[in-house]
C-alpha positions as CSV (number, residue, x, y, z in Angstrom):
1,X,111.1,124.8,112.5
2,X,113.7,124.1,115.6
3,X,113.7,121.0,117.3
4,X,113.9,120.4,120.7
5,X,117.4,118.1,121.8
6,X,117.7,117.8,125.6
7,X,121.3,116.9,126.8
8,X,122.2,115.2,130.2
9,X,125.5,116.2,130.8
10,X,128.1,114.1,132.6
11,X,129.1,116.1,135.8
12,X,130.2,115.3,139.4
13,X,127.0,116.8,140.4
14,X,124.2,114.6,139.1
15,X,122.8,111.0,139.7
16,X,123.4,107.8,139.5
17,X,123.0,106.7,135.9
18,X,119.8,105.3,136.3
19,X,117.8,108.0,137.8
20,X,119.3,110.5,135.4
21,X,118.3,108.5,132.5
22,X,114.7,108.6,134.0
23,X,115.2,112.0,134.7
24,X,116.0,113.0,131.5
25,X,113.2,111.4,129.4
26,X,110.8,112.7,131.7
27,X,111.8,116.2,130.7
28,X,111.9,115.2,127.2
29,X,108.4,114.0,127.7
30,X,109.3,110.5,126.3
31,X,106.1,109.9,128.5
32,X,103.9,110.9,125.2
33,X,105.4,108.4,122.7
34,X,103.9,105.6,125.1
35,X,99.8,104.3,126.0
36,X,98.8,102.0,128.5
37,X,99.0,98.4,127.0
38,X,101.1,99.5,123.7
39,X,104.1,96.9,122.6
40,X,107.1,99.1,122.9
41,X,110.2,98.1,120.9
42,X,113.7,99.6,122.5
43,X,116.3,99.5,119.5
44,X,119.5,98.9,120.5
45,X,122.8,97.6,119.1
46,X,123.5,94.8,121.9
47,X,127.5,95.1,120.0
48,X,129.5,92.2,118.4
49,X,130.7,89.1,120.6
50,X,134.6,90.8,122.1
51,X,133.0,94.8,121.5
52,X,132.7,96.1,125.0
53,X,132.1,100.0,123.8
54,X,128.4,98.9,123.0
55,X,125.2,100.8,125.3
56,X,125.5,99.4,128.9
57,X,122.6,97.2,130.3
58,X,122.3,99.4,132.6
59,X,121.0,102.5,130.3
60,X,118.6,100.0,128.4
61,X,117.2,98.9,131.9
62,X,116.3,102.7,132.8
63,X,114.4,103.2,129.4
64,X,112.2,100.2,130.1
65,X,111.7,100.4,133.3
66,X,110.4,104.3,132.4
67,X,108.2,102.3,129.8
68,X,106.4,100.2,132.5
69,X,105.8,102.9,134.6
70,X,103.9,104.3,131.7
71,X,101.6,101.7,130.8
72,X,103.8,99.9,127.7
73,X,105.1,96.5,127.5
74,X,108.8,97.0,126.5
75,X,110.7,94.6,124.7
76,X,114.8,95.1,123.5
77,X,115.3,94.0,120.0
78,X,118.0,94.6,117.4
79,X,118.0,92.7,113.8
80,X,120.8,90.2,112.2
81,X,123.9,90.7,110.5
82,X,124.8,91.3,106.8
83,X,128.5,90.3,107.3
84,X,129.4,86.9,108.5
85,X,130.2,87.1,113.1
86,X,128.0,85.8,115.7
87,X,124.9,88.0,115.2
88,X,123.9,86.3,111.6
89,X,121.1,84.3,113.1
90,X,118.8,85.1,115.8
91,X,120.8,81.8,117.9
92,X,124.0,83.6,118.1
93,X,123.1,86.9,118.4
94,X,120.8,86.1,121.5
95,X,124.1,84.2,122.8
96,X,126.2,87.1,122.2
97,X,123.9,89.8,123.3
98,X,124.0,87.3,127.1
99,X,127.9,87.5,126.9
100,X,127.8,91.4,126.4
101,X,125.3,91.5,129.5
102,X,121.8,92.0,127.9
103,X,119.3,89.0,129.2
104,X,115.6,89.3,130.6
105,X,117.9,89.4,133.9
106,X,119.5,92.4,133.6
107,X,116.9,94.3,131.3
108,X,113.2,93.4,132.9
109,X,111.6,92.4,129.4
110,X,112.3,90.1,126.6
111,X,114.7,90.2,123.8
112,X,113.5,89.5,120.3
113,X,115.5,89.5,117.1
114,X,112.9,91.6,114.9
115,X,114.2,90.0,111.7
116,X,113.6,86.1,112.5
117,X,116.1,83.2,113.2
118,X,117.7,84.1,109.6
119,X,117.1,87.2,108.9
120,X,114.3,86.9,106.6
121,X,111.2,88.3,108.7
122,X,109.9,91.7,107.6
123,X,107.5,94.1,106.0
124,X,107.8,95.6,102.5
125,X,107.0,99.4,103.0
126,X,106.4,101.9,99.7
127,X,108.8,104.8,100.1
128,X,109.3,105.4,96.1
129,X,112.5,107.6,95.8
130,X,115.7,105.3,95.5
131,X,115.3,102.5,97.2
132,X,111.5,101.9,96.1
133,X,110.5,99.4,98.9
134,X,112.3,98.8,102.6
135,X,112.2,95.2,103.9
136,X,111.1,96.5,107.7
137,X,112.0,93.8,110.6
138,X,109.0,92.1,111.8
139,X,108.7,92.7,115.1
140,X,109.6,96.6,115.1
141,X,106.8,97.2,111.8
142,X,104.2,95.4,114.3
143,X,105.1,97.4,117.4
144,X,102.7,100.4,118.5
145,X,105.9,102.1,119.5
146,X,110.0,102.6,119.7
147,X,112.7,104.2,121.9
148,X,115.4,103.6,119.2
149,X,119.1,103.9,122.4
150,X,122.1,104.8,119.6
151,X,125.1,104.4,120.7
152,X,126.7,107.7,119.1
153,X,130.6,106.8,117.1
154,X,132.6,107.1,113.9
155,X,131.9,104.7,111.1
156,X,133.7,103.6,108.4
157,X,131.0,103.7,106.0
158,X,128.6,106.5,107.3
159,X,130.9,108.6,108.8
160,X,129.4,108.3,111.9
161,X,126.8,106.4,113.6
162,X,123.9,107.7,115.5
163,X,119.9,107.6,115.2
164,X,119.2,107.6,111.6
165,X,121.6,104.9,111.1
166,X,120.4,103.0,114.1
167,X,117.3,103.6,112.0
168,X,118.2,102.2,108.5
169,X,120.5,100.0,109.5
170,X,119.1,98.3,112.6
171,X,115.3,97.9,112.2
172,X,115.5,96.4,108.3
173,X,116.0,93.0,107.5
174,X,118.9,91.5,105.4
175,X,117.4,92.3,102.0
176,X,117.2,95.9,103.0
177,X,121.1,95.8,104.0
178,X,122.4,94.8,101.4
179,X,120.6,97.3,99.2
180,X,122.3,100.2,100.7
181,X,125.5,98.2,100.8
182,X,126.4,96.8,97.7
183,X,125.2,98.2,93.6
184,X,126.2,95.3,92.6
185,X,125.0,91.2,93.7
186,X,127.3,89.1,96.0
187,X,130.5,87.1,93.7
188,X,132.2,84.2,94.6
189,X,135.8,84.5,95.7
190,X,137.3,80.6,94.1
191,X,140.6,80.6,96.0
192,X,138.3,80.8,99.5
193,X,135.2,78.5,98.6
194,X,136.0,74.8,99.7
195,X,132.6,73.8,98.0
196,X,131.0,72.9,101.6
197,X,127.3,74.3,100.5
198,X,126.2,75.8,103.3
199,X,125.6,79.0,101.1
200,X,123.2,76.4,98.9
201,X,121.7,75.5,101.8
202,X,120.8,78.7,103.0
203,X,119.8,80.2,99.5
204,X,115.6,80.3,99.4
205,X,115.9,81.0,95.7
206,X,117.7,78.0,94.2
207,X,120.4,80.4,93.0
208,X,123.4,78.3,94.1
209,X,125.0,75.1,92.6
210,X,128.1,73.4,93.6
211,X,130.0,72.7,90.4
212,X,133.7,71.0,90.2
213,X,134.3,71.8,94.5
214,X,133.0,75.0,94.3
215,X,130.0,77.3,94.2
216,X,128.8,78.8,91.5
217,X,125.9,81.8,91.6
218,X,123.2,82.3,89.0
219,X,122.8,85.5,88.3
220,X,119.0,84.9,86.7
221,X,117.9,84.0,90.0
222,X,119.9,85.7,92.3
223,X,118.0,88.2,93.9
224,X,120.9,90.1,96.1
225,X,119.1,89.1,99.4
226,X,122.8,88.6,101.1
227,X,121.8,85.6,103.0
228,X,125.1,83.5,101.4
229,X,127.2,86.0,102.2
230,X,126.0,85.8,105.9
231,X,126.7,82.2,106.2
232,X,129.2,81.4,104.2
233,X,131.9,80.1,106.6
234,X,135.3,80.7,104.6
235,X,134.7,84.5,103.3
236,X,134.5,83.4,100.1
237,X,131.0,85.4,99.3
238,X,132.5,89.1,98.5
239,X,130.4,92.1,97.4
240,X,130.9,95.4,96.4
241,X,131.2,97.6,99.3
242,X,130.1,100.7,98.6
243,X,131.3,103.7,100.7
244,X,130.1,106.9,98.7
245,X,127.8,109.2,99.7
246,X,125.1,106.3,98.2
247,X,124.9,104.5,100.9
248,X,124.2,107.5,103.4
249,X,121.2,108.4,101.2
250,X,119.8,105.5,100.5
251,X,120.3,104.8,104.5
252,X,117.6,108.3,104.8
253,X,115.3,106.2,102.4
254,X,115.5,102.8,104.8
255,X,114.9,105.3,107.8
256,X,111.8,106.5,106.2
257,X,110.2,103.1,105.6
258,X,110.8,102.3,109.2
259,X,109.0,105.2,109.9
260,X,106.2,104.6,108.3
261,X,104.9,101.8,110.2
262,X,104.9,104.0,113.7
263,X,102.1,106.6,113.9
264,X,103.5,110.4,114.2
265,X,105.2,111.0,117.8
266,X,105.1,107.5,118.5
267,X,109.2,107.2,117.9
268,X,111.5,108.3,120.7
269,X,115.4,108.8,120.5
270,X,118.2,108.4,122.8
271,X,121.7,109.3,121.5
272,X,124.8,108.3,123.9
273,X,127.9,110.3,123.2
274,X,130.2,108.8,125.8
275,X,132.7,106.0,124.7
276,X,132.9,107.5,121.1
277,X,135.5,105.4,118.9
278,X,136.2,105.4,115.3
279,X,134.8,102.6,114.7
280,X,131.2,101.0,115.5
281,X,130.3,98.4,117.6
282,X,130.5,95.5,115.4
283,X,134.3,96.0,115.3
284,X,135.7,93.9,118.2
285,X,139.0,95.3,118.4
286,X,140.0,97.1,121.6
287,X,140.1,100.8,120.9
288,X,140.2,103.9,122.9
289,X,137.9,106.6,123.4
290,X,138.7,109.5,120.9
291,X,136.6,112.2,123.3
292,X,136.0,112.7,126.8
293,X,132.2,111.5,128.0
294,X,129.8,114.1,127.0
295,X,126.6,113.0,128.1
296,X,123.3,111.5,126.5
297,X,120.8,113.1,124.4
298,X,117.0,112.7,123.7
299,X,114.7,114.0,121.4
300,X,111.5,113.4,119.1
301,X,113.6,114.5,116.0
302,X,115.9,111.8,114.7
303,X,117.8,114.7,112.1
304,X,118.4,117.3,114.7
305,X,119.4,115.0,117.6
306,X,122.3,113.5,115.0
307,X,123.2,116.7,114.3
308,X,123.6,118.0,118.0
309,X,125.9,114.9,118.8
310,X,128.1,115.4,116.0
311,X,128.1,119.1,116.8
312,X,128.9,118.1,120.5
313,X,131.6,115.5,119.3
314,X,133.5,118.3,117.2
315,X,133.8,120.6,119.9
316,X,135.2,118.4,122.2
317,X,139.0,118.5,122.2
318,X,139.7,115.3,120.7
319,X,142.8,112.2,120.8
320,X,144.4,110.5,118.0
321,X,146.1,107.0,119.4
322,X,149.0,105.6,117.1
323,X,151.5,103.5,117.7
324,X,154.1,106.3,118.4
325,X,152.0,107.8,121.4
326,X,148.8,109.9,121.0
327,X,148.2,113.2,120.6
328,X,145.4,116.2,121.6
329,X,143.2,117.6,118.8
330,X,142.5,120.9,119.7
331,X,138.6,121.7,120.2
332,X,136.0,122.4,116.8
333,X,138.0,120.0,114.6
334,X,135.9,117.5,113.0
335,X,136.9,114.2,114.0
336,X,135.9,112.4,110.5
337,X,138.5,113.9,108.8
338,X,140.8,112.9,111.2
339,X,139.6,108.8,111.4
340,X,137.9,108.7,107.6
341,X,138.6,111.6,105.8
342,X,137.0,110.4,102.4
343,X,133.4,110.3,104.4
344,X,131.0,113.9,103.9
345,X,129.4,112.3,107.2
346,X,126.8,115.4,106.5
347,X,124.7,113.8,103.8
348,X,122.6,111.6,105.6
349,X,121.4,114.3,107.3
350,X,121.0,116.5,104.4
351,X,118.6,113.6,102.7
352,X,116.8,112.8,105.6
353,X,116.2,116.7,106.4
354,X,115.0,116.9,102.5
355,X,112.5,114.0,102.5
356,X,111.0,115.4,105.8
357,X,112.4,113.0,108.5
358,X,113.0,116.4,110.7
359,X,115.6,119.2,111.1
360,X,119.1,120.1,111.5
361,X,118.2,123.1,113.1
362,X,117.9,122.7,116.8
363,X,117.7,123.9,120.1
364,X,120.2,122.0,122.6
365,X,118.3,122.1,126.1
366,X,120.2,121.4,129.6
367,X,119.0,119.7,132.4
């Protein structure tokens, strides 16, 4: 099987932003992912409080607006954080996502953080494999449908970003997270922990005690559900990050439990490969652009419309930025050697293509 990816290219000769957006998911007949009166959830990463590379209001607004004209009741959503930053509760991350632009103002629906006020709202899903069970965000399990907006960039951890980890990543609750982050249960780093308690606070299991100033985990109880890594104020809650080719499979797992609670053809994708930086938006440092704007892809297949942006992203004549200047990368180099060469940002798709999430074979289609 080939799947179908249609590209909007950015040219001198098309629309306004908005109108092309439209345009381009009416050829991609998004219109079929969407009944009169279904509760339509648009994914997207709203970006960490000082990212600005994040998906602009202005794309989100198209997709919904396309949504009410067919019927559906749209509503942007995005979970909370593992690490500690100002999207670890539904409170701050709502703030945040109104400094970085996204409000019922700018987008025409509400916003809801699918995984609760602290992260703890979701719905076990049976996948088997790996992973076993995938702690699915509330609000996105309970939805009829999804237009999951990726913002398309290198990662640090994955390689590269796109769909699937939009997927794994940003419709699964905190559980879920760190289970694809970490082997291992979160430690307790002494020389940081000032013995305030906020991470016994915060623990539902009774796993934490404060003894001589500082906090001490048992590991009897502890259920590696990340929460006091989240909150805990200092830093002083370290895991293992892991960065091996683990995490990208077990991420394909995560993606299939999300996927399991939308009926087939009811899950629509959006990759934007414009702004492109080697690092994601949670990183809040400013950083250049490492390729020119491409354009913005859509598709039903989550595997093949990855693969086409990373495919269009390694093409594209590329620039490395360093403190002595910058220089041009010729065209067909891939740019994650360049930025993270110890990432194989291929195995995501290989696992999702092997447990049947879709296809890397594809056929790229121009408007």
């Amino acid at each position: 099987m080939i799947s179908k990816v249609y590209i909007l290219r950015f040219t001198r000769t098309k629309k306004d932003i908005i109108s092309s957006v439209k345009l381009l998911l009416k050829a991609a007949q998004a219109d079929k992912a969407v009944e009169k009166g279904d509760i339509v959830a648009v994914k997207v990463h709203m970006g960490e409080r000082g990212n600005f590379r994040h998906p602009r209001p202005q794309i989100v607004r198209a997709v919904v607006d396309f949504i009410k004209s067919q019927g559906g009741k749209p509503f942007v959503t995005d979970t909370t954080t593992l690490y500690h930053g100002y999207r670890g509760n539904a409170i701050d991350y709502l703030e945040t996502a109104a400094i970085n632009g996204f409000t019922y103002a700018t987008l025409g629906c509400p916003i809801i953080i699918a995984d609760g006020l602290h992260g703890r709202d979701f719905r076990e899903v049976e996948v088997g494999g790996p992973l076993g069970k995938v702690a699915v965000a509330s609000a996105i399990a309970e939805a009829d449908a999804m237009f999951v907006i990726s913002h398309v960039k290198l990662h640090i951890s994955f390689g590269f970003g796109g769909a699937l980890k939009n997927l794994a990543m940003g419709c699964t609750a905190r559980k879920s997270k760190f289970a694809m982050h970490s082997p291992g249960k979160p430690e307790i780093d002494v020389n940081k922990c000032v013995g305030c308690g906020i991470c016994k606070k915060h623990c539902r299991w009774n796993a934490i005690e404060i003894v001589k100033g500082k906090a001490k985990i048992n590991y009897e109880k502890c259920v590696g559900c990340g929460d006091c890594l989240t909150y805990c104020p200092q830093g002083a809650v370290k895991i293992s990050w892991d960065r091996t080719e683990r995490i990208q499979r077990l991420a394909a797992w995560a993606a299939l439990g999300v996927l399991k609670t939308f009926k087939e053809g009811k899950v629509f994708y959006i990759n934007l490969v414009m702004e492109v930086t080697s690092l994601c938006d949670c990183a809040t440092i400013i950083e250049s652009p490492i390729i020119p704007d491409l354009g913005i892809l859509a598709s039903y297949d989550p595997v093949a419309i990855d693969q086409a942006s990373m495919d269009l992203v390694n093409e594209a004549p590329g620039i490395i930025y360093s403190k002595d200047g910058f220089k041009i990368v010729e065209s067909g180099y891939d740019k994650v050697k360049i930025f993270h060469p110890e990432r194989r940002w291929q195995a995501i798709l290989e696992e999702a293509e092997r447990i049947g999430l879709g296809t890397r074979k594809y056929k790229l289609i121009e408007l």
